[in-house]
C-alpha positions in Angstrom: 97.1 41.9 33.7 96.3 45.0 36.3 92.8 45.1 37.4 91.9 48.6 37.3 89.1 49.5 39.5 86.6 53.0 39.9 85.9 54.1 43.2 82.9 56.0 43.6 82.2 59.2 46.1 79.1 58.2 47.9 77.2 61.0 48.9 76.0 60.5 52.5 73.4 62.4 54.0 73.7 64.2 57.5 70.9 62.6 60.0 69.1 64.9 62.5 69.0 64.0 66.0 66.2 63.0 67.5 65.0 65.3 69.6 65.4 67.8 66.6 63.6 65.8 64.2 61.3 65.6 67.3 60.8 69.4 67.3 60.5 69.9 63.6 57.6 67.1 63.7 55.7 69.7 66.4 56.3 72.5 64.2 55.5 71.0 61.1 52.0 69.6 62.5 50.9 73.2 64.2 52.1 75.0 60.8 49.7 72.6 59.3 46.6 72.4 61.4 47.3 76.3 61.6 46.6 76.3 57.9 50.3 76.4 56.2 50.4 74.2 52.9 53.0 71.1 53.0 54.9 72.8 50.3 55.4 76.0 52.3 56.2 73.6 55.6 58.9 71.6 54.1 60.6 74.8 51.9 60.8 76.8 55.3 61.8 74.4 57.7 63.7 72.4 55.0 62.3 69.0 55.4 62.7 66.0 52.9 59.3 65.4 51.0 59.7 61.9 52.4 59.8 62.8 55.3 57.2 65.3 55.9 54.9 63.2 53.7 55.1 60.1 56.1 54.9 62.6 59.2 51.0 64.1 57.7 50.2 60.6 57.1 50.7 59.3 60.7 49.9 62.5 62.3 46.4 63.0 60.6 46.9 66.2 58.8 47.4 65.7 55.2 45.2 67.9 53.2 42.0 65.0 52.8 42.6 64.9 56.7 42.2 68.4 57.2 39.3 68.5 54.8 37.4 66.2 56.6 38.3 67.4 60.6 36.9 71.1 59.0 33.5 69.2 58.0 33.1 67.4 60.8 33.4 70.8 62.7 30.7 72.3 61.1 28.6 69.7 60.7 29.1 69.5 64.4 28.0 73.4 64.8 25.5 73.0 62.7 23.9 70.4 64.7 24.8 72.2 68.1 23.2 75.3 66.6 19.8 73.1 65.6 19.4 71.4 69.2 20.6 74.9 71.0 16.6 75.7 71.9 15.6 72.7 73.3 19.4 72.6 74.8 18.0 75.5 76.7 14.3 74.4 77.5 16.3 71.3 79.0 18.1 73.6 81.2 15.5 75.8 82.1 13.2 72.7 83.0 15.8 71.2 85.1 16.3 74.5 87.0 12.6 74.5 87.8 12.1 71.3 88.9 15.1 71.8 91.3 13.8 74.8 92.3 10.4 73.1 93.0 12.0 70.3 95.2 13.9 72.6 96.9 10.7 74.3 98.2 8.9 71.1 98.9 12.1 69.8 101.6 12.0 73.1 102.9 16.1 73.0 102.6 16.8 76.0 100.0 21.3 75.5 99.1 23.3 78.8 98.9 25.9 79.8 96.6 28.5 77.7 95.4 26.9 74.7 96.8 23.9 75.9 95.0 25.7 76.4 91.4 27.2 72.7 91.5 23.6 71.6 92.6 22.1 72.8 89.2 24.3 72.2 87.4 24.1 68.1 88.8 20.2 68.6 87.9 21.1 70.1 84.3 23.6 67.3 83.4 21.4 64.7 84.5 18.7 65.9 82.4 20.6 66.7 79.0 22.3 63.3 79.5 18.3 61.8 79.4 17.4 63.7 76.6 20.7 62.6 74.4 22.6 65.4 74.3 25.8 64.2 75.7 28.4 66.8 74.3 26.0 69.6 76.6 25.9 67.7 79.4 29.3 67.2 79.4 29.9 70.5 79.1 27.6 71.5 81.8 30.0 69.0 83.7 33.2 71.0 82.7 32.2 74.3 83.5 30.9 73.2 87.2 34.1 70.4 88.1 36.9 73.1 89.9 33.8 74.9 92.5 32.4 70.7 92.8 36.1 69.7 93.7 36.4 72.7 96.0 33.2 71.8 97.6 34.1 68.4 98.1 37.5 69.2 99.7 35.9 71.4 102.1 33.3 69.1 103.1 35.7 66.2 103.5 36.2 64.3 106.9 33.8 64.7 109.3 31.5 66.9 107.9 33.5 70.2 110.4 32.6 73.0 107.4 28.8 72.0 107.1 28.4 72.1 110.6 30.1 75.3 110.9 27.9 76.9 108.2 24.7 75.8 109.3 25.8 77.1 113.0 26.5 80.3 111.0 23.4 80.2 109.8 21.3 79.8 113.0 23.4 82.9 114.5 22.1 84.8 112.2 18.6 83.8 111.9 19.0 84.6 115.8 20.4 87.7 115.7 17.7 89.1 113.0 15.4 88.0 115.4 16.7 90.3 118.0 16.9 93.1 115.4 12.5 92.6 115.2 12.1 92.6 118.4 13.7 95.9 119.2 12.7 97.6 116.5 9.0 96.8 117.9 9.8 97.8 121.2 11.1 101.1 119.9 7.8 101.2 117.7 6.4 100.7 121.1 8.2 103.2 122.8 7.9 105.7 120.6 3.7 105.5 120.4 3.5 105.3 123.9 5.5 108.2 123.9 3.2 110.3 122.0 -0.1 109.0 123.3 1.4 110.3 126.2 2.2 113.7 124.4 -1.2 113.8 123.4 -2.9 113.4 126.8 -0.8 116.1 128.1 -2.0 118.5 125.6 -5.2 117.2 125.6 -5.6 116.4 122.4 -7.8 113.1 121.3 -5.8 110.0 120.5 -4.9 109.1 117.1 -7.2 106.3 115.6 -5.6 103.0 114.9 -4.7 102.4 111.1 -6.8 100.5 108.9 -5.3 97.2 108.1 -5.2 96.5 104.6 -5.3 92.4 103.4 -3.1 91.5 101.3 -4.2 89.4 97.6 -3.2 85.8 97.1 -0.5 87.4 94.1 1.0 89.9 97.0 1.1 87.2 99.8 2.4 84.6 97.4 5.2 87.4 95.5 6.3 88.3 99.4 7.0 84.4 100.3 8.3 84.0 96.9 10.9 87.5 97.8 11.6 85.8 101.3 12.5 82.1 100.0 14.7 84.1 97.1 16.8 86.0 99.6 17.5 83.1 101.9 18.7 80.9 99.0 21.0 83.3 97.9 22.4 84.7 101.4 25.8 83.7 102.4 25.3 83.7 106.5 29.4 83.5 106.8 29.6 87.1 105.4 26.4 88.3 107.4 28.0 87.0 110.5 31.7 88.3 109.9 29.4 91.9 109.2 27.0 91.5 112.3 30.3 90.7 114.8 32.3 93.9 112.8 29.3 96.0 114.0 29.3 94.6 117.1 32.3 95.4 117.9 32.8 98.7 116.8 29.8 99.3 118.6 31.6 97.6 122.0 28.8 94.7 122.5 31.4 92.4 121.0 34.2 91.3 123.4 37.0 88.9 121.5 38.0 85.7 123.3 
């Protein structure tokens, strides 16, 4: 008796490599979380429902995942929107009370170090009041000019010193700037009071001082502490030696 046996074609199916089932993974998760169904996904990049299935599953972006990441986003807005005021005062309070011990110790920053100053104060205070997501964004915004700063102040302190030997240049040679322009003042009314003798006319009378209000006095000191905050004494000394020595009083080493 023969035994008479079927053999049967077995249809295999081709496997991707790796790195291109890698690849399609990417794709198929941007195409989703860019808004492409799973149906559209799978016909145009022709991958096994299976498949794809299990890959929305792990990677979180199955249509009820996607659902719920858009409602979570604007809830989140909505809240950010509802807290964006008092966001603010919290800034703007913060600003003033730097501002305010800034004035008290006498020791007003400038620029950049200024900017990462402020922004310290802000994060602080929105971190106090419970908004976390601001003051870490306040953080963001400020950490590249911070991480400059600190790289430039590293060591032994060489930069600060430099600045704040900048700074008393220039203090210095603004000084010398009022004091000529007095004597030339000077000069130039002695010169004709002298005029004025020869020609035999009377003197001029002296002007009438006029005092200042509290609001003008405190406005001017308020203009003076402004500028100085703000001035950046490397430029102002890189501009006074220019002048100086295009004017010749400036010989270089």
């Amino acid at each position: 008796m023969t035994e008479q046996t079927t053999t049967r074609s077995e249809k295999t199916r081709s496997r991707r490599p790796q790195a291109e089932a890698d690849a399609l993974r990417l794709l198929a998760r941007a195409a989703a979380l860019g808004g492409e169904s799973l149906a559209s996904i799978r016909a145009r990049l022709q991958i096994p429902e299976p498949t794809l299935t299990a890959w929305a599953r792990q990677d979180g972006y199955r249509q009820a995942d996607l659902k719920a990441r858009e409602d979570a986003r604007k809830e989140q807005e909505a809240a950010r929107g509802e807290g964006a005021e008092e966001i603010e005062a919290v800034r703007q309070q913060a600003d003033e009370l730097w501002e305010m011990c800034e004035e008290m110790q006498d020791r007003p920053s400038t620029g950049a170090r200024r900017q990462v100053d402020l922004a310290r104060a802000r994060t602080l205070a929105l971190a106090e009041a419970g908004f976390l997501d601001a003051a870490e964004e306040e953080m963001a915004a400020i950490r590249r000019l911070a991480r400059l700063l600190s790289f430039g102040r590293a060591g032994s302190g060489e930069m600060e010193r430099f600045q704040n030997q900048a700074a008393v240049i220039v203090r210095q040679k603004g000084l010398e700037r009022a004091m000529e322009y007095a004597r030339r003042i000077n000069e130039e009314a002695e010169a004709e009071r002298a005029a004025r003798d020869a020609a035999g006319l009377p003197p001029l009378p002296p002007p009438e001082p006029r005092p200042w209000s509290k609001d003008e006095a405190d406005a001017f000191y308020a203009e003076l502490r402004e500028k100085d905050r703000n001035r950046d004494y490397w430029s102002e000394l890189a501009e006074i030696r220019r002048r100086e020595r295009e004017e010749g009083r400036l010989i270089d080493p």
